[in-house]
C-alpha atoms as a printed R data frame, in Angstrom:
    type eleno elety resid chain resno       x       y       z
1   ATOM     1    CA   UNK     A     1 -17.089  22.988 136.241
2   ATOM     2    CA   UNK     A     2 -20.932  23.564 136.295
3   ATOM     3    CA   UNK     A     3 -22.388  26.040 134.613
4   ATOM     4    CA   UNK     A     4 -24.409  29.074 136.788
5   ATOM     5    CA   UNK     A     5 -27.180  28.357 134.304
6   ATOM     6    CA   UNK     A     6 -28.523  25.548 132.408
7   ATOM     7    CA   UNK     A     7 -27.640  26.921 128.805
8   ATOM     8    CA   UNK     A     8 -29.556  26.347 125.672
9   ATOM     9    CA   UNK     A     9 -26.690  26.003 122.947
10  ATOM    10    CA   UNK     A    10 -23.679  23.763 123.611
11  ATOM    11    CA   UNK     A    11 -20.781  24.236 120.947
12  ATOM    12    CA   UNK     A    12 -18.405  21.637 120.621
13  ATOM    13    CA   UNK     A    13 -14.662  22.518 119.514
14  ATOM    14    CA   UNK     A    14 -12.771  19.590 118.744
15  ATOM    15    CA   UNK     A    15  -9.352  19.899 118.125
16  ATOM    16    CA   UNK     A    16  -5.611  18.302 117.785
17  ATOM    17    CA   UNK     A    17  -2.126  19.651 116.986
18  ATOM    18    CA   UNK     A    18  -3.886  23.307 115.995
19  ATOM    19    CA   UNK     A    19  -2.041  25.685 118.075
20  ATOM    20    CA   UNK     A    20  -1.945  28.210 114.463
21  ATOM    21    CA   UNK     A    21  -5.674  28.180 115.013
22  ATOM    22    CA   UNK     A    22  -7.268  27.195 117.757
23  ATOM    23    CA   UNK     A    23  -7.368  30.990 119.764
24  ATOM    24    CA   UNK     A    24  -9.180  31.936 116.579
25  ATOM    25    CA   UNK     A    25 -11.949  29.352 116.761
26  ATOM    26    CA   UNK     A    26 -12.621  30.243 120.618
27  ATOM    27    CA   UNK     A    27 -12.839  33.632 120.065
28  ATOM    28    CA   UNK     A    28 -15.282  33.079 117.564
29  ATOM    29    CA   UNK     A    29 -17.565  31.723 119.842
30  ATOM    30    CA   UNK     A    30 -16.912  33.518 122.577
31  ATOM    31    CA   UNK     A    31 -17.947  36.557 120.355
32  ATOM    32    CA   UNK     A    32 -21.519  35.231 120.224
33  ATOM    33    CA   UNK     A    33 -24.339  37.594 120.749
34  ATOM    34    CA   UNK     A    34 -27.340  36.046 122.688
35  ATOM    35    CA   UNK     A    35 -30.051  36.272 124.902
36  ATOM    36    CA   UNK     A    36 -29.448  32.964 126.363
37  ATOM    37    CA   UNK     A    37 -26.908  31.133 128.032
38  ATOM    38    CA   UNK     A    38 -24.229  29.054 126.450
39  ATOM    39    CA   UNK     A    39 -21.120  26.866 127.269
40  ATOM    40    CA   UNK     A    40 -18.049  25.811 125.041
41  ATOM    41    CA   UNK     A    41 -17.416  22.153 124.854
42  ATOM    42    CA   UNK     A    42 -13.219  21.474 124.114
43  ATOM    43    CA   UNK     A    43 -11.920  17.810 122.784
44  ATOM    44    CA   UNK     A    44  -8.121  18.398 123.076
45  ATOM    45    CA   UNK     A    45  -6.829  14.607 121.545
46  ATOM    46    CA   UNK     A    46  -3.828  14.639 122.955
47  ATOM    47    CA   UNK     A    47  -2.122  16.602 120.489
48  ATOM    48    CA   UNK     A    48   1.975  17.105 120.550
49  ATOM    49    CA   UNK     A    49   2.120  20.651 120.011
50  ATOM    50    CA   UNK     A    50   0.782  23.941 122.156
51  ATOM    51    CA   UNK     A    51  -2.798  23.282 121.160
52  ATOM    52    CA   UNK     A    52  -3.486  22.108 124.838
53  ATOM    53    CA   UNK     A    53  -1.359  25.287 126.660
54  ATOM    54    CA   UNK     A    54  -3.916  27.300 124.587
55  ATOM    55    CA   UNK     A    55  -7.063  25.704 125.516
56  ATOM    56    CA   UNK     A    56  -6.187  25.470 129.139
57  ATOM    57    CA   UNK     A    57  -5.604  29.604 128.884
58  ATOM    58    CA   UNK     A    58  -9.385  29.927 127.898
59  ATOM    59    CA   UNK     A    59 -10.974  27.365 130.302
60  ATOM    60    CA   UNK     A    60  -8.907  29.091 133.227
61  ATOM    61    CA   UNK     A    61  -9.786  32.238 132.141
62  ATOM    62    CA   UNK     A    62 -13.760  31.478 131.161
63  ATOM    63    CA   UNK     A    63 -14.553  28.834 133.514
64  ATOM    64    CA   UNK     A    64 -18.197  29.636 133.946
65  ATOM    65    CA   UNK     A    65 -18.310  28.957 129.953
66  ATOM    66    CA   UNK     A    66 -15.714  26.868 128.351
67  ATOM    67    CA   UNK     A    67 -15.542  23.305 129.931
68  ATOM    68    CA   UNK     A    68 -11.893  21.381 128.589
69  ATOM    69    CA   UNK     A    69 -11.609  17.934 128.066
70  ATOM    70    CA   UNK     A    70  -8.175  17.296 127.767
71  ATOM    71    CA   UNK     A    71  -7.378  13.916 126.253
72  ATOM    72    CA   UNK     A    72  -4.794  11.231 128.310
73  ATOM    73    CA   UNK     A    73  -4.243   9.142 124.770
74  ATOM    74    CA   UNK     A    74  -5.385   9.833 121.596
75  ATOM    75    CA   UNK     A    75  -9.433   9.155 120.852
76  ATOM    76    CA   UNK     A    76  -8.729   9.842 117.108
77  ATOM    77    CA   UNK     A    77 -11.937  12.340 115.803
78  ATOM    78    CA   UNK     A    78 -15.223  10.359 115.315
79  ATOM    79    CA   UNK     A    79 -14.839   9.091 119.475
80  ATOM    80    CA   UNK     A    80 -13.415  12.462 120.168
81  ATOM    81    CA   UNK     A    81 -16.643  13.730 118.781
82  ATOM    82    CA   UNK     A    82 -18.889  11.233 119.954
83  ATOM    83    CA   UNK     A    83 -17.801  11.883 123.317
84  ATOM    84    CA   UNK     A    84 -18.247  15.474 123.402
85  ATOM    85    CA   UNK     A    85 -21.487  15.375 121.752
86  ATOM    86    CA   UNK     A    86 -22.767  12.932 124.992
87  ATOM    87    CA   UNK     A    87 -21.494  15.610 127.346
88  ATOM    88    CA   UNK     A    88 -23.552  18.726 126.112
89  ATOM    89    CA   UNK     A    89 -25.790  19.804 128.526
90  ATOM    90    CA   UNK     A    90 -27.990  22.405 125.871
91  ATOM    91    CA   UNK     A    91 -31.182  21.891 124.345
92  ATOM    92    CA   UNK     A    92 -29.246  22.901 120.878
93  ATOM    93    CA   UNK     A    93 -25.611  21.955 119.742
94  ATOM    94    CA   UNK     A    94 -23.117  23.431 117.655
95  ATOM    95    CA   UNK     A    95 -19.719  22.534 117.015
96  ATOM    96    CA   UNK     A    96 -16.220  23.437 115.123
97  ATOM    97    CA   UNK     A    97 -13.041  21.861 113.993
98  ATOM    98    CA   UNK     A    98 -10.371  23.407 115.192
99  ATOM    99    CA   UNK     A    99  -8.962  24.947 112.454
100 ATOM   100    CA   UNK     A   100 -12.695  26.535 111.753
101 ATOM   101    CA   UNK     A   101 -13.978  29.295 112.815
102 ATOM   102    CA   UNK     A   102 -16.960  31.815 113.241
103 ATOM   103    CA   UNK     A   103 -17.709  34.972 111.613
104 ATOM   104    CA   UNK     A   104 -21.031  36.389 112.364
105 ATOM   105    CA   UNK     A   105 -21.554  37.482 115.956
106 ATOM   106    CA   UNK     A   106 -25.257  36.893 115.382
107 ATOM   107    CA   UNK     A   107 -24.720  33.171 114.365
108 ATOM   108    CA   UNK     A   108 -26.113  31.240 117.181
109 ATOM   109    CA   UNK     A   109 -29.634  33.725 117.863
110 ATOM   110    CA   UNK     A   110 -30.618  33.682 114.473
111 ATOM   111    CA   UNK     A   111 -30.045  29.930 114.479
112 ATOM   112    CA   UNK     A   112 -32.191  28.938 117.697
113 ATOM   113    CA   UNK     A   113 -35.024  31.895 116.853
114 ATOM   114    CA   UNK     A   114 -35.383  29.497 113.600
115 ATOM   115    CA   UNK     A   115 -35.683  26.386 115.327
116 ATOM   116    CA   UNK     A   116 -37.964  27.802 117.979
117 ATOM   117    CA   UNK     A   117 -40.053  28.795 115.987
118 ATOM   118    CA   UNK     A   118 -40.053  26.091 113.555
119 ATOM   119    CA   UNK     A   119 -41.014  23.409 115.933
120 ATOM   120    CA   UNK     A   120 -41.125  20.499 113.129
121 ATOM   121    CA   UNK     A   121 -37.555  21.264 112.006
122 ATOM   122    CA   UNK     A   122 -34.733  19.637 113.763
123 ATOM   123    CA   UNK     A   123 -31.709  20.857 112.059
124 ATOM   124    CA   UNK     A   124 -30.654  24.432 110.827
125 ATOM   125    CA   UNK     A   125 -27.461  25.764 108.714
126 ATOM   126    CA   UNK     A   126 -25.964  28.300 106.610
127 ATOM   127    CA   UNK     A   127 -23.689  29.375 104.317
128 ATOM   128    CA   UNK     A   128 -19.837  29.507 104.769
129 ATOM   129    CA   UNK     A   129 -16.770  30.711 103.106
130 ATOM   130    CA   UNK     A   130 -13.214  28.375 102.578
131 ATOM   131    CA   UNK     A   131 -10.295  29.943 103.370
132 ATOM   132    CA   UNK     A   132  -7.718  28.048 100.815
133 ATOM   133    CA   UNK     A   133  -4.583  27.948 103.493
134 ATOM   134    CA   UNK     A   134  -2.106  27.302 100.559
135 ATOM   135    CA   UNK     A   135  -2.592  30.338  98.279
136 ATOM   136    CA   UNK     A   136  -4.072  32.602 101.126
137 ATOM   137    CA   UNK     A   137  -6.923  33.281  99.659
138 ATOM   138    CA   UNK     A   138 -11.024  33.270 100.100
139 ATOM   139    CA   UNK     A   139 -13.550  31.358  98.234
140 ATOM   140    CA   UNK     A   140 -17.038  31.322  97.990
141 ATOM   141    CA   UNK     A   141 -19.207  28.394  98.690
142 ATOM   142    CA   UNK     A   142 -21.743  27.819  95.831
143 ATOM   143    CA   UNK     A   143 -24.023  24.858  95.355
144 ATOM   144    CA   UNK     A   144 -27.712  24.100  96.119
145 ATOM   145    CA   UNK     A   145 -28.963  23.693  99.309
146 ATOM   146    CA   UNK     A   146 -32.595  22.082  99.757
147 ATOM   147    CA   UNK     A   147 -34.879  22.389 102.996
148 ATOM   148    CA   UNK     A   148 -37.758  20.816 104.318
149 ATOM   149    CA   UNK     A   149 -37.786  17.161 103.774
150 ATOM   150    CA   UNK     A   150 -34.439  16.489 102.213
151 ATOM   151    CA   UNK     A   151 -33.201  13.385 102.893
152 ATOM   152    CA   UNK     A   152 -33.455  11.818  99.042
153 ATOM   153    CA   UNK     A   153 -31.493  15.019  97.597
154 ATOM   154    CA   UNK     A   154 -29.056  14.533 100.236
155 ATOM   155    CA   UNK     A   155 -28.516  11.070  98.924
156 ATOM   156    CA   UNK     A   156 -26.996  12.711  96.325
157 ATOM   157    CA   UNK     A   157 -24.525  14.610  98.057
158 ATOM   158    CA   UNK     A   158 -24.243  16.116 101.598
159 ATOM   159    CA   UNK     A   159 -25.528  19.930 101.439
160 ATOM   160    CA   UNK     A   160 -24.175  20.712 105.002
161 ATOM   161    CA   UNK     A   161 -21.313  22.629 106.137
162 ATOM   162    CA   UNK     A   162 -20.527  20.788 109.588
163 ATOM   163    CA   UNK     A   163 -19.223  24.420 111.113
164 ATOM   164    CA   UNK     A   164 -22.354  25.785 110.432
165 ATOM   165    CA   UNK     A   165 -24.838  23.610 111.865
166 ATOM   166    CA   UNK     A   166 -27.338  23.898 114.892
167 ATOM   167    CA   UNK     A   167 -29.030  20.748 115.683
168 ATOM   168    CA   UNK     A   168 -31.348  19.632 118.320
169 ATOM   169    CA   UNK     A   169 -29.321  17.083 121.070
170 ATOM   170    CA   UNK     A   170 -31.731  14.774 121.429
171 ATOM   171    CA   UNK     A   171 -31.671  13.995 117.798
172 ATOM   172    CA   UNK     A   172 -28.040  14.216 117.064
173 ATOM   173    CA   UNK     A   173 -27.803  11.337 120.456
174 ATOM   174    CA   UNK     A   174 -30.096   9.858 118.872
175 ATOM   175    CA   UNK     A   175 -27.906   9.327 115.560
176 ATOM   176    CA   UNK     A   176 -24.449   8.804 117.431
177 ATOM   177    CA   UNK     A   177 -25.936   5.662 119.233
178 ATOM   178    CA   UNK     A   178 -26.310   4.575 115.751
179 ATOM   179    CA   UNK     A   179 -22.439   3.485 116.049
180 ATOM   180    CA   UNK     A   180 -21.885   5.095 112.880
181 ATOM   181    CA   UNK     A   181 -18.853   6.326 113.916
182 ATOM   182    CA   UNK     A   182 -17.776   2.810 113.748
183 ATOM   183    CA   UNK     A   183 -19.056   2.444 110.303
184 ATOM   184    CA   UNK     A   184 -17.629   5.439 108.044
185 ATOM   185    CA   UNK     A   185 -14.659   7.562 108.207
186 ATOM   186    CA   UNK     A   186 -16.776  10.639 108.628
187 ATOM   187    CA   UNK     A   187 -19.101  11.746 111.723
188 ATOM   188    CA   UNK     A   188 -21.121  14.031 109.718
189 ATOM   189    CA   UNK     A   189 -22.725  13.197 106.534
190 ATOM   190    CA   UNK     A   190 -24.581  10.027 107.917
191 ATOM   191    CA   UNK     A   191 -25.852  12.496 111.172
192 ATOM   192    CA   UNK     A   192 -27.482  14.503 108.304
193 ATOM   193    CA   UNK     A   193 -28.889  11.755 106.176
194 ATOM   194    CA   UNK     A   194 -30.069  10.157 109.089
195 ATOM   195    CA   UNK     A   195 -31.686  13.033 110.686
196 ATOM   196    CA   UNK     A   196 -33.270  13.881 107.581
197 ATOM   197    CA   UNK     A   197 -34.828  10.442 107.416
198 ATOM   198    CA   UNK     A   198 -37.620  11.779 109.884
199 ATOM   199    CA   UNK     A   199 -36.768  15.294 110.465
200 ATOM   200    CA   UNK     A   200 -36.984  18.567 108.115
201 ATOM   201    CA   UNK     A   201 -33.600  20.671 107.406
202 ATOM   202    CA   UNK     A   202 -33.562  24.594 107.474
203 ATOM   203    CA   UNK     A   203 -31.502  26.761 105.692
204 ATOM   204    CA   UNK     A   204 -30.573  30.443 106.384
205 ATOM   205    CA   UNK     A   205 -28.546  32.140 103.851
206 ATOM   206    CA   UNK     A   206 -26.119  33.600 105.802
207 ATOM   207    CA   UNK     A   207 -22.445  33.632 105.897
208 ATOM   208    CA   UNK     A   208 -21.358  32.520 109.166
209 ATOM   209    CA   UNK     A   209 -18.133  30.738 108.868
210 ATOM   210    CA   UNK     A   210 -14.783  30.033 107.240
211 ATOM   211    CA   UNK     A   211 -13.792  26.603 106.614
212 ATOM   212    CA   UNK     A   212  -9.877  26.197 106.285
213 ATOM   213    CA   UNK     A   213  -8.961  24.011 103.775
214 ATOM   214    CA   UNK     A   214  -5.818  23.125 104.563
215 ATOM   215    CA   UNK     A   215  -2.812  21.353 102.221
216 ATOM   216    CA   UNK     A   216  -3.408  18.015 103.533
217 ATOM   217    CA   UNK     A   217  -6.358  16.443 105.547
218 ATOM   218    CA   UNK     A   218  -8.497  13.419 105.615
219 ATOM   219    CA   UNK     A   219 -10.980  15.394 103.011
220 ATOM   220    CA   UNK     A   220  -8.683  17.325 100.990
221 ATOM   221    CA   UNK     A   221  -5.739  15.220 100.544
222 ATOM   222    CA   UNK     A   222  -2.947  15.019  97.555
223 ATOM   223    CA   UNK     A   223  -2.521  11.257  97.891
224 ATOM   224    CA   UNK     A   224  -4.662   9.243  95.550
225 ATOM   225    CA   UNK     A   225  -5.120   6.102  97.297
226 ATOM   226    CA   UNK     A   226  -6.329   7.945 100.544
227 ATOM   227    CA   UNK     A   227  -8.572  10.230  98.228
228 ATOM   228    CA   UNK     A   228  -9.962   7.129  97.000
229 ATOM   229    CA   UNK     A   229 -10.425   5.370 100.542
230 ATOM   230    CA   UNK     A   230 -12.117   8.688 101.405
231 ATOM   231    CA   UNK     A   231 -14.449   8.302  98.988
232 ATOM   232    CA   UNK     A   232 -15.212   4.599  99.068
233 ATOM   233    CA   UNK     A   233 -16.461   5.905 102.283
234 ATOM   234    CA   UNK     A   234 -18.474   8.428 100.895
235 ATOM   235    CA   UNK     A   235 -19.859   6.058  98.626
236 ATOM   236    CA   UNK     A   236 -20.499   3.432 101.392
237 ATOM   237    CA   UNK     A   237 -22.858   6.029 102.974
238 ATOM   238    CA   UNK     A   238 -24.534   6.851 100.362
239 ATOM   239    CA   UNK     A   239 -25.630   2.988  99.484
240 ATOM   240    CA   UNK     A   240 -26.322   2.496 103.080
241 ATOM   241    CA   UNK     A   241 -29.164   4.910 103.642
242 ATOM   242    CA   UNK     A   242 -30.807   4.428 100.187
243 ATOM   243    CA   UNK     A   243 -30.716   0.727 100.936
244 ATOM   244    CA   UNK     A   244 -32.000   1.011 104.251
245 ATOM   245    CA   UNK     A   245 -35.112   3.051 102.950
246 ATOM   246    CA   UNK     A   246 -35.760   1.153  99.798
247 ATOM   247    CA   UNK     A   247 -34.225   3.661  97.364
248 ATOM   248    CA   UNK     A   248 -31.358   2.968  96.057
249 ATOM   249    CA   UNK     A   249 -32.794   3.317  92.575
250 ATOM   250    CA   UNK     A   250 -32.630   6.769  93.080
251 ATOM   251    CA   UNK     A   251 -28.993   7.060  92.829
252 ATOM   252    CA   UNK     A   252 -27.811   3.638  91.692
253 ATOM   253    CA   UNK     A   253 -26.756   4.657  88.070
254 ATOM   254    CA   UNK     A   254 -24.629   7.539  90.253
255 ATOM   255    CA   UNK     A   255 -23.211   4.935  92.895
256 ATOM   256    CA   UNK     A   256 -22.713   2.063  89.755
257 ATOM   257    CA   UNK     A   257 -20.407   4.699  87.801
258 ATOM   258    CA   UNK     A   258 -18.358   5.379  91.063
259 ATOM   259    CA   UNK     A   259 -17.921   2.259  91.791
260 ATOM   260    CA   UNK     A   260 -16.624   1.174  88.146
261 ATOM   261    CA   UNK     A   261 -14.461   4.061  88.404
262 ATOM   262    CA   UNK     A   262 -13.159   3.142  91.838
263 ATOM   263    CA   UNK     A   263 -12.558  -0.628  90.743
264 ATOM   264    CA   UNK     A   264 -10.456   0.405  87.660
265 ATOM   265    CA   UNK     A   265  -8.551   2.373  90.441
266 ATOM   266    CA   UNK     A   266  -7.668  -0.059  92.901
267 ATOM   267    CA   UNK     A   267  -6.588  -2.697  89.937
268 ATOM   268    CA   UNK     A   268  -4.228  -0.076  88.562
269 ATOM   269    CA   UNK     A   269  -2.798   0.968  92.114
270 ATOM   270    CA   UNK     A   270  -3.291  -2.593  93.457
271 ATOM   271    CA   UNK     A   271  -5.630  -1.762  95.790
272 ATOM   272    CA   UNK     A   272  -7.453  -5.184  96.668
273 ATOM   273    CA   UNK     A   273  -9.606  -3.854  99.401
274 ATOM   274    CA   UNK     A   274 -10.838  -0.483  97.166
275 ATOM   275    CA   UNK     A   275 -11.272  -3.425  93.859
276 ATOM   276    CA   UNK     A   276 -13.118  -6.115  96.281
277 ATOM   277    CA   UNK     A   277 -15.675  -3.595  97.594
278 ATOM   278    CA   UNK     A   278 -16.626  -2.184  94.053
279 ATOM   279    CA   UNK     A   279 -17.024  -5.751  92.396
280 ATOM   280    CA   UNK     A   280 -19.280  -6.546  95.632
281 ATOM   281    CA   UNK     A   281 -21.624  -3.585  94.952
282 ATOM   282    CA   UNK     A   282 -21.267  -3.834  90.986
283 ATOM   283    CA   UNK     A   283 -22.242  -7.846  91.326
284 ATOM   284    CA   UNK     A   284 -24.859  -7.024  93.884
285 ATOM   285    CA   UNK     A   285 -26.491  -5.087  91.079
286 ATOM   286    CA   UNK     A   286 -26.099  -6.825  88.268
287 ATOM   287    CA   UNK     A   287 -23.353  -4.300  86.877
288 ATOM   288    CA   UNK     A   288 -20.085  -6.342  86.475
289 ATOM   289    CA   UNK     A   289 -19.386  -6.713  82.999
290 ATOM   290    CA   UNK     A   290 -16.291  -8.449  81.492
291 ATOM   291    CA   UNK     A   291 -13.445  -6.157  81.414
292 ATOM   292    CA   UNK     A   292 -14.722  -5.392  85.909
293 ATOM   293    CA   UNK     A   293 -14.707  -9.187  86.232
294 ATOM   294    CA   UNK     A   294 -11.381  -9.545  85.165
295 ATOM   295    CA   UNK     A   295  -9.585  -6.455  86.810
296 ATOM   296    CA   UNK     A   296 -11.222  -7.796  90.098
297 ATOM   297    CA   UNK     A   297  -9.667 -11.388  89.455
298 ATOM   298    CA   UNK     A   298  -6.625  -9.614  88.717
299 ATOM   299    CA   UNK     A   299  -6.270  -7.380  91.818
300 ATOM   300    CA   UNK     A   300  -7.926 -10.362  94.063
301 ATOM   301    CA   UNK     A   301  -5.197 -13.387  93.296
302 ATOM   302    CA   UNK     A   302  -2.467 -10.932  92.392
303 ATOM   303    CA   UNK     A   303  -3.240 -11.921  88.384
304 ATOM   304    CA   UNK     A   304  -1.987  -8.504  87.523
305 ATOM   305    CA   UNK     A   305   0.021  -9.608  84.474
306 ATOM   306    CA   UNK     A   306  -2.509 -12.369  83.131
307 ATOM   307    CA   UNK     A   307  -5.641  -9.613  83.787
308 ATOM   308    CA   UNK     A   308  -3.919  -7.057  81.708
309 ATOM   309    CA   UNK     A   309  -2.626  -9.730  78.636
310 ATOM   310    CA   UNK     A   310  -6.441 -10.664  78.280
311 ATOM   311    CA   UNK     A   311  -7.485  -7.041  78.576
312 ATOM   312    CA   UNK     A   312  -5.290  -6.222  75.798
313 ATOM   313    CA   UNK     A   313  -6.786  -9.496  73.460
314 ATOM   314    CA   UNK     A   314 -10.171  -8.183  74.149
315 ATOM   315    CA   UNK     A   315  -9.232  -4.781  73.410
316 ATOM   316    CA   UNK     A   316  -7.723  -5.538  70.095
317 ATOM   317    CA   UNK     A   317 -10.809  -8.135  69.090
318 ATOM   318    CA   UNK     A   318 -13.184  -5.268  69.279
């Protein structure tokens, strides 16, 4: 259904199998406190549980705001987000998992009154609380966030909580039709890098949101090996973007440890794909070394036993 007015801000929920949550996130932006209009963007991914029921409840009763886009199979979340992203109508976009939610009514005008009148800046966030699901508790959210032209500290680590972000639409498009959701596991941290490659970042100290970090997730997960795919990831975007502007200096003793690291770990846990990937970075480089070249054979030709007999000579020769 159409809006009655062209609104400024989209906000994009996206959500699947959150029916403990999901009321919780609307509300939160329903809450909102503006002077312009606004609509509420839903990605249900065909979920199994009452996540949809829910939804459908809002839309029916908001239909001049909340617009539901109810999934017939499965999109999986970087096309579920892509494809809610391309159906904003605002000059601005939000968005929030849906297991996220808001806390500051006030979130959204403070947000666009910064990028209004900071013309040259196409990207504004703020500060957030986690909510640790498991223990029941709060945390605080402490580490340094950089503004203005950014994108070489954020080489060294994304700065942004995704739950708190307002971003022009134009320029977010502009990064989806990268295809980078085809290229990570993440939708987010190469947006920001590559926004920040020709845009400046705001800040606004404020805490506006709770992330829920819950037991197990694609970021915050018990199992090793999908910890470590996670971060091969990571990694992968990090190498990318400093590649693709002639600066991977900048963080290449960083990257060259990680990878090391992540090599050792897929010869211990046989992990050919994580092993292959860091010997083709480390050899790239220059950054093999003996003990890496032999792991890699090891975990490549399924040497495992041979690798770790002339591990063990070397280690006893030195």
């Amino acid at each position: 259904m159409e809006m009655k007015n062209q609104p400024l801000v989209s906000i994009g929920i996206f959500t699947y199998n959150q029916e403990q949550y999901i009321a919780q996130t609307i509300e939160s932006m329903l809450m909102q406190q503006c002077s312009f209009e606004f609509e509420i963007l839903i990605g249900e991914d065909c979920g199994t549980d009452g996540t949809l029921e829910i939804c459908q409840k809002y839309a029916d009763k908001y239909p001049d705001k909340i617009k539901l886009f109810a999934r017939e199979k499965n999109l999986g979340m970087l096309e579920n987000f892509c494809d809610i992203v391309r159906k904003c109508q605002g000059k601005y976009i939000a968005f929030c998992a849906g297991d996220d939610y808001w806390i500051d009514e006030y979130k959204l005008q403070n947000q666009v009154d910064f990028l209004e009148s900071n013309p040259d800046y196409a990207l504004v966030h703020t500060n957030f609380k986690m909510f640790i699901q498991k223990e029941n508790r709060f945390d605080d959210v402490v580490f340094k966030r950089d503004v203005g032209c950014v994108f070489q500290s954020y080489l060294k680590g994304n700065q942004i909580g995704a739950l708190t972000v307002l971003v022009l639409r134009d320029v977010l498009l502009d990064g989806i039709n990268q295809g980078f959701a085809n290229k990570f596991l993440m939708e987010d941290y190469p947006l920001w890098l590559y926004i920040a490659q020709s845009h400046k970042i705001g800040y606004l100290d404020d805490v506006t949101a709770v992330y829920r970090v819950l037991p197990e997730s694609m970021s915050n997960t018990q199992n090793e090996v999908k910890a470590a795919v996670f971060n091969n990831s990571v990694l992968g975007i990090r190498v990318y973007f400093a590649e693709k502007n002639n600066c991977i200096n900048l963080i290449l003793d960083d990257i060259v440890r990680a990878y090391k690291q992540q090599l050792n770990f897929g010869f211990e846990n046989r992990h050919k794909e994580l092993a292959v990937k860091a010997y083709d970075f480390l050899k790239k480089y220059n950054n093999v070394g003996f003990a890496n070249y032999v792991k890699y054979i090891g975990v490549k030709f399924n040497l495992y036993k041979s690798a770790d007999f002339i591990l063990k000579i070397k280690n006893q020769i030195l």
